[in-house]
DRENKOLMAR-261832 format. One record per residue (C-alpha): residue number from 1; x, y, z. Coordinates in Angstrom, 2 decimals. Layout:
<drendos>
<nr=NUM X=X Y=Y Z=Z> $
...
</drendos>
This chain:
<drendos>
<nr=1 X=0.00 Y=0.00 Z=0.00> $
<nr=2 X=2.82 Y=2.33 Z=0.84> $
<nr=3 X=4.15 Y=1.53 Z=-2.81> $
<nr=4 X=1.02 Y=2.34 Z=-4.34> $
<nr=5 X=0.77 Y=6.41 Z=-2.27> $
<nr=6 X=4.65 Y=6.67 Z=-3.35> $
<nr=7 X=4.03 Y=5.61 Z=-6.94> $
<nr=8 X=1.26 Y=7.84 Z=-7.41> $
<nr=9 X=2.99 Y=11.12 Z=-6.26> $
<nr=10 X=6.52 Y=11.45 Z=-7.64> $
<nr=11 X=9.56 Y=14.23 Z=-8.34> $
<nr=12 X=12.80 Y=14.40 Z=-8.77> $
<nr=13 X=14.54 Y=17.35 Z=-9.18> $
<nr=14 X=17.81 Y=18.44 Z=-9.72> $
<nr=15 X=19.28 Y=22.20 Z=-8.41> $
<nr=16 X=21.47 Y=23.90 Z=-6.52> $
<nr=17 X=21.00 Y=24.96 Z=-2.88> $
<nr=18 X=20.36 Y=28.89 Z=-2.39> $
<nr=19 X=19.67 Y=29.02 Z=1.37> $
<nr=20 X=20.10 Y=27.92 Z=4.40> $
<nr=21 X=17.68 Y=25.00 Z=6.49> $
<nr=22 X=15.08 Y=26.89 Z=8.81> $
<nr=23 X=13.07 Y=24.56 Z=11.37> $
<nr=24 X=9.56 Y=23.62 Z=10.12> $
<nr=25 X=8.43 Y=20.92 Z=12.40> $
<nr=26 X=8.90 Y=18.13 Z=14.59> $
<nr=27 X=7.22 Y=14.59 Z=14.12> $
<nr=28 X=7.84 Y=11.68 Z=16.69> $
<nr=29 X=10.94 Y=13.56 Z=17.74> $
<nr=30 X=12.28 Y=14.00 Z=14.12> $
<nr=31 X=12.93 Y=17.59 Z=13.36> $
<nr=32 X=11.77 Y=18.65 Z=9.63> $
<nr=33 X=13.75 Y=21.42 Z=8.09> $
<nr=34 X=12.84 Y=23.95 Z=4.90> $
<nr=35 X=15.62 Y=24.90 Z=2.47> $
<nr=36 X=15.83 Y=26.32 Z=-0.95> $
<nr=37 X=16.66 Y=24.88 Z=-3.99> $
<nr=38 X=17.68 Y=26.49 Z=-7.71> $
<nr=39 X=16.26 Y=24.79 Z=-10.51> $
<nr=40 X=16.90 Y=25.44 Z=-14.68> $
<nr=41 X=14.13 Y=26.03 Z=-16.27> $
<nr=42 X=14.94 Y=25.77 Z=-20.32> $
<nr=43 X=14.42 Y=29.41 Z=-20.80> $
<nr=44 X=17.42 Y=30.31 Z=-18.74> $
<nr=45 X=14.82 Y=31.28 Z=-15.62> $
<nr=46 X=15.40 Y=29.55 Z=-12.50> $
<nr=47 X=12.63 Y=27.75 Z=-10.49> $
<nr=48 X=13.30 Y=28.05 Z=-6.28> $
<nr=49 X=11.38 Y=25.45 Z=-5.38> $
<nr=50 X=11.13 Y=24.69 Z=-1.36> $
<nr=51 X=12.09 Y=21.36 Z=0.01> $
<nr=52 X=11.21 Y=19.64 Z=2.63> $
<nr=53 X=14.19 Y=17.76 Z=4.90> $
<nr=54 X=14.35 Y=15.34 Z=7.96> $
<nr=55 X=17.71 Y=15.98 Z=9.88> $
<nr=56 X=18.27 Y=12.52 Z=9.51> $
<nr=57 X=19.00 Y=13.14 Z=5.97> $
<nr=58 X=20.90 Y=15.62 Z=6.46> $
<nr=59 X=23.26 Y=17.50 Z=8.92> $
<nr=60 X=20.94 Y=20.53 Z=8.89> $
<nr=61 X=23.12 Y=22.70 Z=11.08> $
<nr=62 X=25.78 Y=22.80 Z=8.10> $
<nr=63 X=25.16 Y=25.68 Z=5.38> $
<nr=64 X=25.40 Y=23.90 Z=1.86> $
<nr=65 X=24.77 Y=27.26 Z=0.01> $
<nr=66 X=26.32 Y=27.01 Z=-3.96> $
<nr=67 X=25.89 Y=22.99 Z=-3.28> $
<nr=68 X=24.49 Y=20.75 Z=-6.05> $
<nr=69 X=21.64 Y=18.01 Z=-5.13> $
<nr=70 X=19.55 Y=15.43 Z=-7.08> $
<nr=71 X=16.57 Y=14.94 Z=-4.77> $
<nr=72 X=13.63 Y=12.35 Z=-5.13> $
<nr=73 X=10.31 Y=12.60 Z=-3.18> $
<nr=74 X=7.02 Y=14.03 Z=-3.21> $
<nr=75 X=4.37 Y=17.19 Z=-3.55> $
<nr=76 X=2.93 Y=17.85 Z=-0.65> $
<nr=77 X=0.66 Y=20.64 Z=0.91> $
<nr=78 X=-0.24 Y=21.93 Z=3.95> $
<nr=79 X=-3.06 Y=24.04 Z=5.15> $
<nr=80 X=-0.87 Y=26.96 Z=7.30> $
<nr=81 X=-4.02 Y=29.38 Z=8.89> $
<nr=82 X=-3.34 Y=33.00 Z=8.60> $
<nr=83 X=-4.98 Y=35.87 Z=8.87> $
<nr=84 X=-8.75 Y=34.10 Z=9.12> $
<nr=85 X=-8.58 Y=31.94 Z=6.55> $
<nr=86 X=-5.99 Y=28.73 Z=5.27> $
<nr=87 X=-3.27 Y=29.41 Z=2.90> $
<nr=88 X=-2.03 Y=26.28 Z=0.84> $
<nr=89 X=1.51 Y=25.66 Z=1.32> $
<nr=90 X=3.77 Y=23.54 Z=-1.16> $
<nr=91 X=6.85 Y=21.94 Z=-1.03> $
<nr=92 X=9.13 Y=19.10 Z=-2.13> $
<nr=93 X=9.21 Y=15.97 Z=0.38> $
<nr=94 X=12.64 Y=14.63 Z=0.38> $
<nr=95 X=13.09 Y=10.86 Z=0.05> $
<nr=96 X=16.45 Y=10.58 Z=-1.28> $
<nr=97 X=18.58 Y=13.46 Z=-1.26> $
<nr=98 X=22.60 Y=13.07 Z=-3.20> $
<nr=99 X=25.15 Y=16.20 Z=-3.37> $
<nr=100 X=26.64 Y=16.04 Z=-6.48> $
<nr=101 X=30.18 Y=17.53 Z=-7.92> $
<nr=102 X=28.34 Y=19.19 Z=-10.98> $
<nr=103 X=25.41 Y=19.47 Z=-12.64> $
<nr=104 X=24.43 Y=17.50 Z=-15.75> $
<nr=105 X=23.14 Y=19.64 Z=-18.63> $
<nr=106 X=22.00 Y=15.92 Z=-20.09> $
<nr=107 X=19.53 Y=15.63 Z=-17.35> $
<nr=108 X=15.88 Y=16.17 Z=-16.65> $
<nr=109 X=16.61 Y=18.60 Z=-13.92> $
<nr=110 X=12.73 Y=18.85 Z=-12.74> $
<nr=111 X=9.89 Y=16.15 Z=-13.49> $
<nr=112 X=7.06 Y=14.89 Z=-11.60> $
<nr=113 X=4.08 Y=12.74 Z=-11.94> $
<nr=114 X=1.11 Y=12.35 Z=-10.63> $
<nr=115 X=-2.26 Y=10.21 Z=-10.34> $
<nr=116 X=-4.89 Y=12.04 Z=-8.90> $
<nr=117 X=-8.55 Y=13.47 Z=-8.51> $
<nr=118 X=-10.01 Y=17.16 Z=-9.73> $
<nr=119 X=-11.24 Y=18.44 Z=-6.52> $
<nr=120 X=-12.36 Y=21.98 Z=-8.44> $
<nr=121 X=-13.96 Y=22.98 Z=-10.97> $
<nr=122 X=-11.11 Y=23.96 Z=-13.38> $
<nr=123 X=-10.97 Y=27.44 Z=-14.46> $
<nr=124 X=-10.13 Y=27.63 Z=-18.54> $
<nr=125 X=-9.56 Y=31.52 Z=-19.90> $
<nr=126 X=-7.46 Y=33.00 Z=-22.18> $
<nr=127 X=-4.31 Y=35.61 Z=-21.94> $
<nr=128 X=-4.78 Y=38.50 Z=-23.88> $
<nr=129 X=-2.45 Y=36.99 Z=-26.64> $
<nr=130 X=-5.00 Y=34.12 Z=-26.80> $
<nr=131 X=-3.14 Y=31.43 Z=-25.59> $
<nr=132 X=-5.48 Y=29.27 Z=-23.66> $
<nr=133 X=-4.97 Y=27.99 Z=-20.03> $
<nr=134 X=-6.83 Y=25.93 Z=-17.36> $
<nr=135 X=-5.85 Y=26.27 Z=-13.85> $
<nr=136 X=-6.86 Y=22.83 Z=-12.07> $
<nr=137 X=-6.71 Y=21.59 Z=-8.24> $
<nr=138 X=-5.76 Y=17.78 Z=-8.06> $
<nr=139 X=-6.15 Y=15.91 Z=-4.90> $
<nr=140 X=-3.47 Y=13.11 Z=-4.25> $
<nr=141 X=-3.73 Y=10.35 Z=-1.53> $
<nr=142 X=-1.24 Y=9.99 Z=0.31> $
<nr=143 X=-1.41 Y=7.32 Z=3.78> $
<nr=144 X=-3.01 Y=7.60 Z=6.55> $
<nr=145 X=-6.58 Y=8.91 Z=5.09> $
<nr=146 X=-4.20 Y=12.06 Z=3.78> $
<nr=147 X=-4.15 Y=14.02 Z=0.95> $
<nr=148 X=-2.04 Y=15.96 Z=-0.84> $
<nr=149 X=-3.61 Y=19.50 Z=-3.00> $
<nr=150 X=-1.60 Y=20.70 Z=-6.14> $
<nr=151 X=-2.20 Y=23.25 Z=-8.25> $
<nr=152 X=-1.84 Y=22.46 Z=-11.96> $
<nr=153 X=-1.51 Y=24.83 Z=-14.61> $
<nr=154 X=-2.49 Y=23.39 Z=-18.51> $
<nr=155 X=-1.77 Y=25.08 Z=-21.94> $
<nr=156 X=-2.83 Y=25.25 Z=-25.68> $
<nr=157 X=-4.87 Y=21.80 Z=-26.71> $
<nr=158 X=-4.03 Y=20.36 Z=-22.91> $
<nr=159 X=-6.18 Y=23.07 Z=-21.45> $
<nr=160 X=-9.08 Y=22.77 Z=-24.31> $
<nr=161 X=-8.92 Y=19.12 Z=-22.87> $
<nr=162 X=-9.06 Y=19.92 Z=-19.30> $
<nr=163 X=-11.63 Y=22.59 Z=-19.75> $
<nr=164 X=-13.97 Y=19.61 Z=-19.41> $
<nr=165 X=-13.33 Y=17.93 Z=-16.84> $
<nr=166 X=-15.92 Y=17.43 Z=-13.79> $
<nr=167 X=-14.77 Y=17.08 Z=-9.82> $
<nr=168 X=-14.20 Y=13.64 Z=-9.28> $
<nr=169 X=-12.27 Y=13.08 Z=-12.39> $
<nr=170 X=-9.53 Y=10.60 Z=-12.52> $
<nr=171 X=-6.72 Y=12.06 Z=-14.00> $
<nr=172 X=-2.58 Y=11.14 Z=-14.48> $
<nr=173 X=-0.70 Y=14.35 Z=-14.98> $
<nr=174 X=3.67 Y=14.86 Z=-16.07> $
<nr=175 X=5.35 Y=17.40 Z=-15.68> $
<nr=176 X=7.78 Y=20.13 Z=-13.70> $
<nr=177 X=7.38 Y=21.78 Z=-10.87> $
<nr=178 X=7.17 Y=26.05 Z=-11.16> $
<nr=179 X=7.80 Y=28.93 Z=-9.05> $
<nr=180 X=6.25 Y=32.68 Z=-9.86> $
<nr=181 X=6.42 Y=35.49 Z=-7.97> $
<nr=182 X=2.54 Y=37.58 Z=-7.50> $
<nr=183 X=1.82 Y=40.64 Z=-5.69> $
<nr=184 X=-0.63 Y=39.86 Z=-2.75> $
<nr=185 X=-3.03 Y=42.80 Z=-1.42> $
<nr=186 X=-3.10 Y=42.93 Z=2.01> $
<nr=187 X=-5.21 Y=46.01 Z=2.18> $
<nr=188 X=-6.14 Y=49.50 Z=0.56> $
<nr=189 X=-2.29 Y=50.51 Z=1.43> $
<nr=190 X=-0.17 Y=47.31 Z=1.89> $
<nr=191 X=0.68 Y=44.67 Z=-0.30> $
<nr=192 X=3.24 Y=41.87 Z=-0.24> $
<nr=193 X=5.34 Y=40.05 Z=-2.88> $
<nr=194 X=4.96 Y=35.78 Z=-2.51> $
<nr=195 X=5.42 Y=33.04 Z=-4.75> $
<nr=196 X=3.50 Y=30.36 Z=-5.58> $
<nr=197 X=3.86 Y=26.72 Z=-6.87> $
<nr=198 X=2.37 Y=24.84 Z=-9.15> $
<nr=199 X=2.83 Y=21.93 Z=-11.65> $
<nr=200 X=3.14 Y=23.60 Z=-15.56> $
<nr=201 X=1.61 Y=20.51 Z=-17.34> $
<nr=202 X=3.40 Y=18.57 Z=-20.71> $
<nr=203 X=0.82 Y=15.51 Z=-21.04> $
<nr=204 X=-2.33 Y=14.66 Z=-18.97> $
<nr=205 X=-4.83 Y=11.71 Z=-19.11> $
<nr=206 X=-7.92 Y=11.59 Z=-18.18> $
<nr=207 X=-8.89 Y=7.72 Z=-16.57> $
<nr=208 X=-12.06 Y=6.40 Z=-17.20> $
<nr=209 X=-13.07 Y=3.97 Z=-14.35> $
<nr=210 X=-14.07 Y=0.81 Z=-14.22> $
</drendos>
């Protein structure tokens, strides 16, 4: 069973490490530890995606800034409550984490896959170029009655495709991981500058059942 959550929620990606670990949580004694990672994206932008590290990985009170790391895991969110109401929280669950000497320009540096459920009505629109989009939530099991939330973003004939898709859907999704910067309005005088996370989609399936 274990197999089946880990096969149905999987990323590897490939970066180097811009920050130092800051304490997350503790579970059963085991501390949990954010730190940043650098990713290549193929238009010469980099990705910072957030991972996720048990100090039993890793010696987490070493800094391994300008480091190079091929990490497999998982997706996973978190509901963090702020401000009266939940904000979703993504990062990368380390598995398997390897420093490397260099990286390898041969290399998928950032993949992922993932079998899942539309838990939202997905959102289809177009920019103002006309390139077409659908924004879609996917729920993920993961053990223990869990699941995991990810935000999917589709484009061209894959969001036509999506556009139709009804909560409850079955659906198998590939592809990378992205980061983006937005401008959050706090109020009429304040706003704030986050990032958010999502999975930038290169095939999808949609799984009729049985």
């Amino acid at each position: 069973m274990a197999d089946k959550i880990f096969e149905n929620n999987q990323v590897s990606i490939v970066g180097e490490i811009v920050s130092d670990f800051r304490f997350s949580h503790e579970v059963y004694g085991e501390g949990f530890y954010y730190v940043e990672v650098a990713v290549n994206r193929l238009s010469n932008y980099m990705d910072y995606i957030p991972l996720m590290v048990s100090e039993r990985l890793v010696n987490v009170s070493e800094s391994y800034i300008g480091q190079y790391v091929c990490v497999t895991g998982q997706f996973r969110s978190y509901n963090r409550h702020e401000e009266k109401k939940n904000r979703l929280v993504l990062s990368v669950f380390a598995r398997e984490i390897e420093f490397v000497d260099s990286l390898d320009e041969d290399v998928k540096s950032n993949q992922i896959f993932l079998d899942g459920y539309i838990c939202k009505e997905p959102i289809y629109r177009k920019t103002p170029l006309g390139r077409e989009i659908a924004d879609l939530l996917i729920a993920v099991n993961r053990s223990y009655g869990k699941s995991d939330y990810i935000p999917c973003i589709c484009w061209g004939r894959n969001a036509r495709f999506a556009s139709g898709f009804e909560v409850g859907g079955h659906v198998q999704v590939w592809g990378r991981i992205q980061s983006r910067e937005y401008i959050k309005k706090l109020s009429e005088t304040e706003t704030e500058k986050r990032i958010a996370y999502e999975v930038s989609v290169s095939k999808i399936d949609f799984l009729e059942e049985e």
